[in-house]
Steps between C-alpha positions, in 0.01 A plus 500: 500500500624535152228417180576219286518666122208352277662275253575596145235491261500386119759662317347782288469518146593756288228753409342406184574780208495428118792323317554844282733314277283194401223765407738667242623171361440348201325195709298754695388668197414197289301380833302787487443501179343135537297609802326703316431354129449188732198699643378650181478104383320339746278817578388493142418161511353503807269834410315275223344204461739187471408135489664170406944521480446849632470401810834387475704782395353697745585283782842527356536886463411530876685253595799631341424861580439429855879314571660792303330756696629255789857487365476897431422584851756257644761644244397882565534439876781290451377233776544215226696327819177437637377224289590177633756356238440713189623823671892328485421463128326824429675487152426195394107508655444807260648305214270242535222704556510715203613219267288180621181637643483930335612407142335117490151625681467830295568347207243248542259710574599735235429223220175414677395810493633558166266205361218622715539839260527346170196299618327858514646636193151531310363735734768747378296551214356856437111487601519197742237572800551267702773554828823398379803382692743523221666772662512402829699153388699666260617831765557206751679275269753768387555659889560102574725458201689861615537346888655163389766706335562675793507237669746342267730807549547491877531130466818552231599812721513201833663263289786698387544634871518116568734438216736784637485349836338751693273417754298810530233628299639859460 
């Protein structure tokens, strides 16, 4: 007797292979470019000792750098049509993201940590002993101050995408 054909399975995806373009774009580049003074930040803060309003910028760096890594891969792969709701407004999700939460957050924690090294200014003096974290604030406070500028950038760069009506982020 003839076989019955096993039914059809899920329809296949497409292999997944990196969104060349995006990567050579000036969204891709400024991304990358946050990734990693992002790290630099909260590494630095997180290397030395931090107390009090610390705390708080560097719950804010990761946070931040962990969704751009997130939007990154998602962009890089282009799968950005896998997030429920957001991936049909890829554009405007970016926007938000760099304007709202990358530029508000770093610069937050930029001032914070800004304060935290004028705080520390006297142990800049030539023949202080003690261990100072002058340095520490103050490299963190300018790589902060550097990413909320680039974040800034890829926000203007989504915006006038937006304003021109496109709907992609190349």
């Amino acid at each position: 007797p003839p076989t019955v054909p096993p039914p059809p399975g899920p329809p296949a995806r497409g292999s997944l292979s990196l969104h060349r373009a995006y990567l050579r774009s000036p969204l891709g580049l400024l991304r990358l470019g946050q990734l990693a003074l992002g790290a630099a930040f909260w590494v630095t803060v997180a290397a030395h000792k931090y107390e009090g309003a610390a705390h708080f910028a560097l719950f804010a760096a990761v946070l931040v750098w962990l969704l751009t890594l997130a939007i990154f891969g998602l962009s890089l792969l282009g799968r950005w049509e896998l997030v429920p709701w957001l991936g049909s407004r890829w554009l405007l999700t970016n926007l938000v993201h760099d304007l709202a939460l990358g530029v508000g957050l770093y610069a937050a924690a930029t001032g914070i940590m800004g304060h935290k090294a004028k705080q520390r200014s006297f142990c800049n003096l030539p023949g202080y002993s003690q261990h100072c974290l002058y340095s520490a604030y103050l490299s963190a406070s300018i790589c902060g101050g550097i990413t909320a500028c680039l974040y800034l950038f890829s926000g203007l760069y989504c915006l006038s995408r937006r304003c021109q009506d496109q709907r992609d982020i190349i």
